[in-house]
Structures are given as C-alpha cells and as structure tokens.
N, C-alpha and C positions, 0 to 999 in steps of 0.2 A: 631692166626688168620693170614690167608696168601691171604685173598680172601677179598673183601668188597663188595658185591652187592647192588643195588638200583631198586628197585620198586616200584609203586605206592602206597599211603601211605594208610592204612588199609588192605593191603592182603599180610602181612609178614610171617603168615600162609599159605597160598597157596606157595607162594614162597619157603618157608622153603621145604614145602613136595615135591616141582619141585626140588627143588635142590638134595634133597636126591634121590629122580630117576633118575637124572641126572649121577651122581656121581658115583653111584651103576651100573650102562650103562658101567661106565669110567672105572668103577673098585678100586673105593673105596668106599664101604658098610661102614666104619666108620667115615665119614662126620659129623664132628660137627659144625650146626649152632647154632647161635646166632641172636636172635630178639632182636634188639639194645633199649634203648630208645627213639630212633629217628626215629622220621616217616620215613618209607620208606628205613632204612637201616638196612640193614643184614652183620655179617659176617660170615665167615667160616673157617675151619681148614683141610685141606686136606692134605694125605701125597705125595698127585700126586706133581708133578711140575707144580706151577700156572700158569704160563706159558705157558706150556704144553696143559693146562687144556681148557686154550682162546683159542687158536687153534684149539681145538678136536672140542668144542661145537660150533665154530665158523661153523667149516665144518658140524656139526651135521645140525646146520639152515639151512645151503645151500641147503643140501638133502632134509630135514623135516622141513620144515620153523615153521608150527603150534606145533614144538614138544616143544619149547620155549614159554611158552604163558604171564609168572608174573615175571619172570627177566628185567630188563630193561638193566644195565651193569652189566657187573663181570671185576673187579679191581683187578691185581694179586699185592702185598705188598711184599717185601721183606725185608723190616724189622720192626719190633713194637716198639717205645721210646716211655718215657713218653713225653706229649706236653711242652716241654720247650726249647725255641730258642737256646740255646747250647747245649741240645743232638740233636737237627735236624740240627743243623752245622756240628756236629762231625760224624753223621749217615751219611750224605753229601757227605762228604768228604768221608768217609770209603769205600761206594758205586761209588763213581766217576771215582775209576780205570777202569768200567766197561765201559765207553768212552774212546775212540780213540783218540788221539789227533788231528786229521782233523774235528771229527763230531760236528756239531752245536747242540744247546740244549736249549731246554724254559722251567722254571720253572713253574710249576703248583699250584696252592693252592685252595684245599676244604676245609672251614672250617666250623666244625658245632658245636656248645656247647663250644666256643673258643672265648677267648679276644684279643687273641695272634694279634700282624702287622704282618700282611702279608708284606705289604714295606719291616718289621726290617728283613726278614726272606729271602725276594728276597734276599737284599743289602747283607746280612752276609754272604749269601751263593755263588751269584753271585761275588765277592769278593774275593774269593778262586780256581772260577775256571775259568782255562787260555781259554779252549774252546771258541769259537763265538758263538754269541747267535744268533737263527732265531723265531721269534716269530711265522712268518710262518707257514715256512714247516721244522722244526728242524728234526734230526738225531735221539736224543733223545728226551724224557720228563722226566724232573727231576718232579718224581710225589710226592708230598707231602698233606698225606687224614688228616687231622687235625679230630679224633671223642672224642670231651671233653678233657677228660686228656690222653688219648691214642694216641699217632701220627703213619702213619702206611706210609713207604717212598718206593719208588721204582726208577730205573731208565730205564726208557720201550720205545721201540719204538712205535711207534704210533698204529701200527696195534696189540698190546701187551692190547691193552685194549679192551674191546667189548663191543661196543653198539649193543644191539640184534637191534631196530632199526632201526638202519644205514644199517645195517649186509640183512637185510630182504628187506628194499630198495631200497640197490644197486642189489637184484635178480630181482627188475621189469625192471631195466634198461636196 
C-alpha cells in the first residue's frame, strides 16, 4: 500500500472502480485496491510514484473538475510498520533525512482502530528531531495514518496530499 484514500462511507465501491479509471488514464492498469474495514477508507498499491500520482490527478481536476466524483483525499505513504510506538520512532527517523535542516515541520496523527497516544508518539518523535516546528504553515508534515495494526508514515509537503475538495474550491475562486 502506497496510497490511503477517504471517501464517503458506503460507496468504497464506486470509489474502488474511480480509482481504477483513474489510474489506468495514468498509466497503471494494475492498480490494487483495497476496501478496508473501515468505513470510508480505501488503500491502494501503485507502481507510479505516489507522489507523482497527487499531482497528475490534482491537474486532472483542475481541467475536469467532475472527472473526480467519490474520492475525497488520496494520501501518498511512504512507508508501511506495524502500529507500534518504536517502529514509528524508527520509520521517523529513517525518513527525516528527507528535511532540510532550515524547514519547519508539524506532526500529523490519523488514527483509526488504534489505542496507541498520539501525545506518547508526538513527544518520542518530536524528540529526535532538531528542526522547528510550525503548526501553522510547516515546510513539512510528518504524516503518520495510524489503520489498526498497520501504520502507514510519510513526510510530505502540504500540497503532497489532495483534498479533491479543497482542490475544486480553490477553482471557484
């Protein structure tokens, strides 16, 4: 899983078959989703770059606003742990060279089917890294998707995530 999408909860079917049009547009035909057991959350497996991927679809809205209709975000993840507070220390860390030493950064926590502290998980991680934090307007997001036993971490700029949304919004303005 490299992707976590969220849509409204009862049409992860729709969703599912958007995504795979989508994807296939992009130029990957072997797009594996996944219908979580949580309302409303989908993942996927792409060999594109996640990345990459926010960006394309991002511009696709702007063209074709209605070509997006049961996505709500797609969350690109760059790495999968299981959920437990010292592999998301250690994934942390791994990924935090991907910071500059000048950029600010705010931790993120989604957590869904999870006992885990969010607190134990800021502090452990905020802890480790020397960067300034903006709660703001940070540089990065140290994104951490907490689904059950699966944790799924990134560290993205802001515009690295897509709220279709926001994304369709900012076109009226």
């Amino acid at each position: 899983m490299n992707l976590i999408i969220t849509c409204a909860r009862h049409l992860e079917p729709e969703t599912e078959e958007e995504l795979i049009d989508v994807f296939n547009e992009l130029g990957d035909p072997d797009l594996k989703v996944s219908i979580t057991n949580m309302s409303g959350i989908l993942t996927a497996d792409t060999k594109l770059d996640p990345v990459e991927v926010v960006k394309k679809i991002k511009t696709m809205i702007i063209d074709e606003p209605w070509s997006i209709r049961y996505c709500m975000r797609i969350i690109p993840i760059q790495k999968i742990i299981e959920s437990k507070i010292e592999e998301i220390e250690k994934s942390v860390d791994d990924l935090s060279g991907q910071m500059l030493d000048n950029e600010t950064y705010r931790i993120s926590i989604e957590k869904r089917n999870s006992d885990l502290s969010s607190q134990e998980i800021i502090t452990k991680i905020a802890n480790k890294i020397k960067n300034k934090v903006s709660l703001e307007f940070p540089d990065k997001i140290i994104l951490i998707e907490i689904l059950g036993n699966k944790t799924g971490i990134s560290i993205l700029k802001k515009s690295d995530i897509l709220s279709i949304e926001k994304t369709k919004r900012s076109l009226s303005d």
